[in-house]
N, C-alpha and C positions, 0 to 999 in steps of 0.2 A: 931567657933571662939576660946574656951578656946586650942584646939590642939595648934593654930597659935602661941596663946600666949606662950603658953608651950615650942614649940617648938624654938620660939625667945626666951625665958630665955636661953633656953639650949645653942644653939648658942652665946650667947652674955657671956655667962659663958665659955664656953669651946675658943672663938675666939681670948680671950688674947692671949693667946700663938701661936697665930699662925698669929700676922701682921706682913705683911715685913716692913720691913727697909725701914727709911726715903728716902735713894739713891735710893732703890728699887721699890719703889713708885713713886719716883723723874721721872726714866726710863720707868717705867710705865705708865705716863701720857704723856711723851715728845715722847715717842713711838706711842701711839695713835694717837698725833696732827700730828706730823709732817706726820706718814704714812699716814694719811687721807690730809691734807695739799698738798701733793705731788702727791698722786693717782687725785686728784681734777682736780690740774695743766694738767695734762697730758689726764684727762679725758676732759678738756675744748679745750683742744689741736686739740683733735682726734676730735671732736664734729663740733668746727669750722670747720673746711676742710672735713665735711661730711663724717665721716669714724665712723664704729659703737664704741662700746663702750673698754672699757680697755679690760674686760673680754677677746673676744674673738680674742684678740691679742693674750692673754696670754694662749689661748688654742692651737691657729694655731703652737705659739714659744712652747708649753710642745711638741703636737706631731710630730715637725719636728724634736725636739732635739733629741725622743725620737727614730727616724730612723725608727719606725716598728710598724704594726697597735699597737697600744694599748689600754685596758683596761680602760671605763669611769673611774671606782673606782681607777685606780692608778693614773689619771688626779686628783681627787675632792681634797686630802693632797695637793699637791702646791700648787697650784690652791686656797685653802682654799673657798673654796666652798662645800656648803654643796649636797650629792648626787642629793637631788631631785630638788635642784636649774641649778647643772650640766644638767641636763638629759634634763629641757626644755631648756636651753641654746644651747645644742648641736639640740635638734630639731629644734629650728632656723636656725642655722647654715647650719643645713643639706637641709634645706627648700631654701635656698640661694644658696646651690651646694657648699660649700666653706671643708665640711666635708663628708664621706660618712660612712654606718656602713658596716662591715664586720662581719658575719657570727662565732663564736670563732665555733673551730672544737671539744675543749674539752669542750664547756660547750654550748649545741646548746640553752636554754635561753639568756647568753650572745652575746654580742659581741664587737669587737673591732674598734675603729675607726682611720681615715686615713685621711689627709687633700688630699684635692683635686687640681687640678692644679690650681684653682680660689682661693681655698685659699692660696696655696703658694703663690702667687701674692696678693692675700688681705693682706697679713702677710707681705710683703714685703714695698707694696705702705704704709702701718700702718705705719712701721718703720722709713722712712721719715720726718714724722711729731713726734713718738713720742721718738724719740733720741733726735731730737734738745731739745724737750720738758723735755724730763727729764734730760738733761744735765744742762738747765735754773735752774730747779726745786733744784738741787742737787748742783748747783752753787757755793755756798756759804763755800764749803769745800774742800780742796785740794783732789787729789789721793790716796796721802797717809792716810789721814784721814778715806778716804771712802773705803779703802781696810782694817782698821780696824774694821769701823763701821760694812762690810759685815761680817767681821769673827767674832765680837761681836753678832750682828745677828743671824750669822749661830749655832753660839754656844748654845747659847739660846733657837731657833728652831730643836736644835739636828740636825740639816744641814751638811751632806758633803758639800765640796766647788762644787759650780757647774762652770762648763768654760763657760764666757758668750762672748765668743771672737764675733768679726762684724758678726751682722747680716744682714748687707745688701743684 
C-alpha cells in the first residue's frame, strides 16, 4: 500500500503540467458520447433486422477495401480492436463461411485473410440497413460540416483520407 501511495504523490506532483486544455477536454468527452451515441444507433439498426454486430461489417468493409488477402494485425489499427479480441471475432466469422484464412507464404505461423463470397453479400445486405442508419445517426449536420469533422478526426488519428465512395 505505501508503493501506491508514493507513487500517487508522484503522479499528482508531476500531473500539473501536463492537463489539457479546457477545449481539449471539452473534445474529449463530446468525442466519446457521441462516437458511442452513434455506434449504438447503428448497432440497434443491424440487430433489429437480424444482421450481426457493427464489428463484422467493419471487418468485411477493411478487407474488400483492402483488395488482397490481408494480414489480422493490419485489420486490429482501424478496426481499433485489440489483437486477441480480432482473432476470436474472425473465428466466428470464419465458422459462418463469411471469411476464410490463407496460408502467408512468408511467415508459415501467419496468415492472411480473405472475405468469402457469403461475406461479400453479408457486407453488402449489412449496408442496406446500416447507411440509412448512420445517415439518421449523423443527421443533424450538414456535408460540409461532416467533411470537416472527418478531417478533424483524421487529424487527430494521424489518418490519411480514406475514399469511402458507395458501397453498395
Amino acid at each position: 500500500m505505501p508503493l501506491q501511495q508514493s507513487r500517487l504523490k508522484s503522479l499528482t506532483r508531476n500531473s500539473a503540467a501536463k492537463v489539457p486544455s479546457d477545449p481539449i477536454q471539452r473534445a474529449w468527452i463530446a468525442l466519446g458520447r457521441v462516437s458511442q451515441a452513434v455506434q449504438c444507433h447503428v448497432e440497434n439498426e443491424l440487430k433489429k433486422a437480424d444482421f450481426p454486430e457493427l464489428s463484422w461489417y467493419t471487418v468485411l468493409w477493411e478487407l474488400e477495401r483492402a483488395g488482397k488477402p490481408t494480414r489480422p494485425k493490419d485489420l486490429a489499427i482501424p478496426l481499433f480492436i485489440l489483437p486477441y479480441q480480432l482473432s476470436r471475432l474472425v473465428d466466428r466469422m470464419e465458422g459462418e463461411g463469411l471469411v476464410k484464412r490463407i496460408v502467408c507464404k512468408e511467415d508459415k505461423r501467419g496468415h492472411l485473410l480473405e472475405p468469402t463470397p457469403k461475406g461479400y453479400a453479408l457486407r453488402k445486405a449489412m449496408w442496406g440497413v446500416y447507411a440509412p442508419a448512420m445517415d439518421e445517426a449523423m443527421g443533424k449536420i450538414e456535408d460540409k460540416e461532416a467533411l470537416k469533422l472527418a478531417e478533424l478526426l483524421n487529424k487527430l488519428g494521424g489518418i490519411e483520407h480514406v475514399d469511402c465512395a458507395d458501397k453498395g
